[in-house]
DOSETOR-337044 format. One record per residue: residue number from 1; residue in one letter; x, y, z of N, C-alpha, C in turn. Coordinates in Angstrom, 3 decimals, decimal comma. Layout:
<rs>
R  nr rest      n.X      n.Y      n.Z     ca.X     ca.Y     ca.Z      c.X      c.Y      c.Z
R NUM    A        X        Y        Z        X        Y        Z        X        Y        Z
...
</rs>
This chain:
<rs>
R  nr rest      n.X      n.Y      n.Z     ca.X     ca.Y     ca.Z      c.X      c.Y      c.Z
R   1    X   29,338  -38,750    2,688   28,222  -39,622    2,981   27,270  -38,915    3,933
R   2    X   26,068  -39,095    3,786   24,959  -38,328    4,422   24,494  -39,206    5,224
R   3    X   23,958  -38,373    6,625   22,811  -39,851    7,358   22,192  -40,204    6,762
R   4    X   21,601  -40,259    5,929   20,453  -41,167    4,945   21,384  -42,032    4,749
R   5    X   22,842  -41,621    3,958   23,414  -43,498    3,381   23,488  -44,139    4,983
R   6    X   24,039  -43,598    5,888   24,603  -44,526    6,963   23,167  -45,102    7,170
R   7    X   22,238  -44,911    7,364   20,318  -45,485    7,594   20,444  -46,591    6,611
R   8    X   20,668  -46,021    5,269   20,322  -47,292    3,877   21,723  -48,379    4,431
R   9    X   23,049  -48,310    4,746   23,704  -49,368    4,744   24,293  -49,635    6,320
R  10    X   23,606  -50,957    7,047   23,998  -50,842    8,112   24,968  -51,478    8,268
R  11    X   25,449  -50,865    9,616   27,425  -51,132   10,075   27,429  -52,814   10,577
R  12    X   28,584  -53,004   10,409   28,237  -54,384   10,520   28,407  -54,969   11,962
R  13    X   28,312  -53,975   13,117   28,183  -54,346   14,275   26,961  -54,418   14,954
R  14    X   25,793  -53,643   13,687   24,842  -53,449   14,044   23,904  -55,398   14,170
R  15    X   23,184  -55,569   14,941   22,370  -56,605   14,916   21,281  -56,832   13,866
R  16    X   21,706  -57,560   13,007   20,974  -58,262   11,783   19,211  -58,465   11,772
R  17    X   18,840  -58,535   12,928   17,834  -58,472   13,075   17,048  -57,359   14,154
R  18    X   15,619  -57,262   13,708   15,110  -55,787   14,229   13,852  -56,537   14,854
R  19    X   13,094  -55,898   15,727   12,459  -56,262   16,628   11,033  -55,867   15,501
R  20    X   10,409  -56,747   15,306    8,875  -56,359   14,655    7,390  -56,834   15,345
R  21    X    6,918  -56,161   16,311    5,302  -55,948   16,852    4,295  -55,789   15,524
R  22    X    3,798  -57,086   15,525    2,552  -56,486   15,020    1,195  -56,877   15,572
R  23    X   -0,068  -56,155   15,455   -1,294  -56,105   16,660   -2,161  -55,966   15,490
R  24    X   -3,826  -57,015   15,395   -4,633  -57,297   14,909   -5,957  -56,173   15,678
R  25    X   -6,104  -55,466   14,712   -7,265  -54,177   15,822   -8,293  -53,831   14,549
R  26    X   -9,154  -53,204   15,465   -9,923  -52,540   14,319   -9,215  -50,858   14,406
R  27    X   -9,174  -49,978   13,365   -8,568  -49,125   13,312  -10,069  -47,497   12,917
R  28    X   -9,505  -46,394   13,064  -10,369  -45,606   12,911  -10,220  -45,110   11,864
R  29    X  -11,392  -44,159   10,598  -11,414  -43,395    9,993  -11,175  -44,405    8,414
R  30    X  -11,587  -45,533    8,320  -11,302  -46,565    7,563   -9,442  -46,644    6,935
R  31    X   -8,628  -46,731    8,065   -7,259  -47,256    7,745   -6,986  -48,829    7,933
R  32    X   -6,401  -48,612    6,645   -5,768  -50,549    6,702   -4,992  -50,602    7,791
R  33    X   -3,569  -49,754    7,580   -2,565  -50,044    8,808   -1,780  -48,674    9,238
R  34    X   -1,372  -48,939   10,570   -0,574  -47,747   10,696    0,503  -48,258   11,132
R  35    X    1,577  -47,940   10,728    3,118  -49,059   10,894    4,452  -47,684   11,631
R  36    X    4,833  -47,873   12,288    5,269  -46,865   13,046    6,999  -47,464   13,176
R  37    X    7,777  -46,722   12,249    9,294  -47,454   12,161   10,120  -46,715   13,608
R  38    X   10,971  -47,316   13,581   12,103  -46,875   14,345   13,486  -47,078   13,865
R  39    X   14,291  -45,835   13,425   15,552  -46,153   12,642   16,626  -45,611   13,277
R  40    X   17,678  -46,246   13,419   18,657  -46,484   14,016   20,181  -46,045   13,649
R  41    X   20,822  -45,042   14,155   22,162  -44,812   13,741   23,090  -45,084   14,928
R  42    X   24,310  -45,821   14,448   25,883  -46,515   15,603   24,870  -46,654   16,845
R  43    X   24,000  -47,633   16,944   23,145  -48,344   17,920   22,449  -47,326   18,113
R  44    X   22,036  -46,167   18,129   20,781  -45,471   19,009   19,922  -44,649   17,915
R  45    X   18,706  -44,245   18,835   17,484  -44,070   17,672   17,756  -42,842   17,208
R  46    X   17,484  -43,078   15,814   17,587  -41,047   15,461   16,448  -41,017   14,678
R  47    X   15,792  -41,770   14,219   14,577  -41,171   14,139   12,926  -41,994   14,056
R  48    X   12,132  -41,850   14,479   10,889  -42,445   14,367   10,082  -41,810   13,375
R  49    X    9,396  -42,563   12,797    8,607  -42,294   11,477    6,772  -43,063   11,752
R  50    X    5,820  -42,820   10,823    4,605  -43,405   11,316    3,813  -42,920    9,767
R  51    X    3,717  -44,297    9,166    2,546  -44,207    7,982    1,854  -44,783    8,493
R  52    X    0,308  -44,277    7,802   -0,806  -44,945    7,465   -1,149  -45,080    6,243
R  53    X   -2,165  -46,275    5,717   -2,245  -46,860    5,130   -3,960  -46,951    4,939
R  54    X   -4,576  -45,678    4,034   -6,223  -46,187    3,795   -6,689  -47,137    2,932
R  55    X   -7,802  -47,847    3,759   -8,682  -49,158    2,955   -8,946  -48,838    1,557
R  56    X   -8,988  -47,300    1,100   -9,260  -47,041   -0,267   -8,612  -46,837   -1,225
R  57    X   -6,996  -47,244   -0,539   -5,569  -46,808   -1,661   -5,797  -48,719   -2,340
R  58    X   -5,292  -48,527   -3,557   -4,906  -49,518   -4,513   -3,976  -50,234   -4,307
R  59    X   -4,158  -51,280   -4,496   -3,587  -52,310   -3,772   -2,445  -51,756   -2,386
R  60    X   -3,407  -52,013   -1,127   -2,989  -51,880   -0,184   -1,777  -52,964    0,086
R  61    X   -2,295  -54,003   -0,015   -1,354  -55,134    0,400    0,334  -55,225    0,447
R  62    X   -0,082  -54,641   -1,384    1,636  -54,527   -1,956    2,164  -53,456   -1,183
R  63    X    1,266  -52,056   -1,511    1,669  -51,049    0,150    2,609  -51,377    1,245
R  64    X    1,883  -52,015    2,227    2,077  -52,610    3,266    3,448  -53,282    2,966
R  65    X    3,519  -54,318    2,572    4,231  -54,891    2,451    5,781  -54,511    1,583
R  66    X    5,718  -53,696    0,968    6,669  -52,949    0,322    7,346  -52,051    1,486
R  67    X    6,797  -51,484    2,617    6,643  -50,548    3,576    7,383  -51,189    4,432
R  68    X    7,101  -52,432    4,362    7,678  -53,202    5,917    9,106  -54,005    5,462
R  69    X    9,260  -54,421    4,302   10,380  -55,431    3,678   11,214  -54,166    3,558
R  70    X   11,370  -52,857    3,174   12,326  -52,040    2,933   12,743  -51,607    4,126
R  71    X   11,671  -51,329    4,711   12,177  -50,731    6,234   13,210  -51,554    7,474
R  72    X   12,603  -53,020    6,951   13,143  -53,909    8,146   14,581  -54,536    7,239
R  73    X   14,640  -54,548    5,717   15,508  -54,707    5,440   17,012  -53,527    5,849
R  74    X   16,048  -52,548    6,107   17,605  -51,314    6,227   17,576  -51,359    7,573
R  75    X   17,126  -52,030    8,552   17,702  -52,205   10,056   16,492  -51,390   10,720
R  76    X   15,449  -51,069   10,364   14,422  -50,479   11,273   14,005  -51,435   12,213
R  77    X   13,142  -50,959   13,422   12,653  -51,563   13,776   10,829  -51,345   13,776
R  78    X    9,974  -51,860   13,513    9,032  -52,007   13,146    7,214  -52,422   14,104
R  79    X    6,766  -51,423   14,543    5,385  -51,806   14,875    4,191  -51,268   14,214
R  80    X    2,938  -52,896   13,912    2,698  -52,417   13,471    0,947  -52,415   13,550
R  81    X   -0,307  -52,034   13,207   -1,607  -52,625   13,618   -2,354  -52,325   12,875
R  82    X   -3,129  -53,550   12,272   -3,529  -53,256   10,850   -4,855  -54,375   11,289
R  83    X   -5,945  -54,020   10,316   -7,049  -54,671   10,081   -7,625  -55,901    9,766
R  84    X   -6,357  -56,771    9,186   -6,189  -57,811    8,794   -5,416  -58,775    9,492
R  85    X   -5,387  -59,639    9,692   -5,102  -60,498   10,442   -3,617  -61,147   10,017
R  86    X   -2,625  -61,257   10,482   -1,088  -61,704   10,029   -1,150  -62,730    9,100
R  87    X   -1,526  -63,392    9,765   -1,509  -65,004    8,613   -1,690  -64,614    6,827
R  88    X   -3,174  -63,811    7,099   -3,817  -63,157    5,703   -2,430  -62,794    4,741
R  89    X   -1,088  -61,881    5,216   -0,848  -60,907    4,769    0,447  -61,911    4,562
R  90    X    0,940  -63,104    4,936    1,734  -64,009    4,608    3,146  -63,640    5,750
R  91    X    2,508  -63,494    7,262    3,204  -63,324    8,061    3,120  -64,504    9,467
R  92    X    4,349  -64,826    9,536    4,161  -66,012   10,511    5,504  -65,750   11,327
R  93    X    4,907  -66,063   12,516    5,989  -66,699   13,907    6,898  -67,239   13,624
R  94    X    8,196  -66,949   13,995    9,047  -68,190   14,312    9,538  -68,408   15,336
</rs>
């Protein structure tokens, strides 16, 4: 087994849920979002990662959102600041 599987399947001591920041900004150089992961091996960080996301890629949305459901599904933790406003993108508080 490689660190990549231990990343894709987390241990089950690990905490089910991941901490997700996200910040409503205007951004430079016309980017939708820049989402900046943090991934996690036997509790501590091994590695940080950082896409962006331009206003001129095809369907951004699904992008985004494909970006953030995979990531936070495999135990990342997630910040993120994008152009659009949360609500828009079908993201809410609890």
């Amino acid at each position: 087994m490689s660190w990549l599987d231990n990343l894709r399947k987390p241990k089950e001591e690990d905490p089910s849920t991941r901490e997700f920041f996200y910040s409503h900004d205007r951004l430079a150089n016309q980017y939708f979002a820049v989402i900046r992961l943090t991934w996690y091996l036997d509790g501590k960080v091994c590695a940080v990662t950082e896409s962006s996301i331009a206003t001129y890629d095809k369907d951004v949305v699904a992008e985004f959102t494909s970006i953030l459901n995979n990531a936070l599904k495999l135990g990342a933790d997630a910040a993120v600041v994008c152009i659009e406003e949360a609500q828009a993108l079908g993201i809410y508080e609890k």
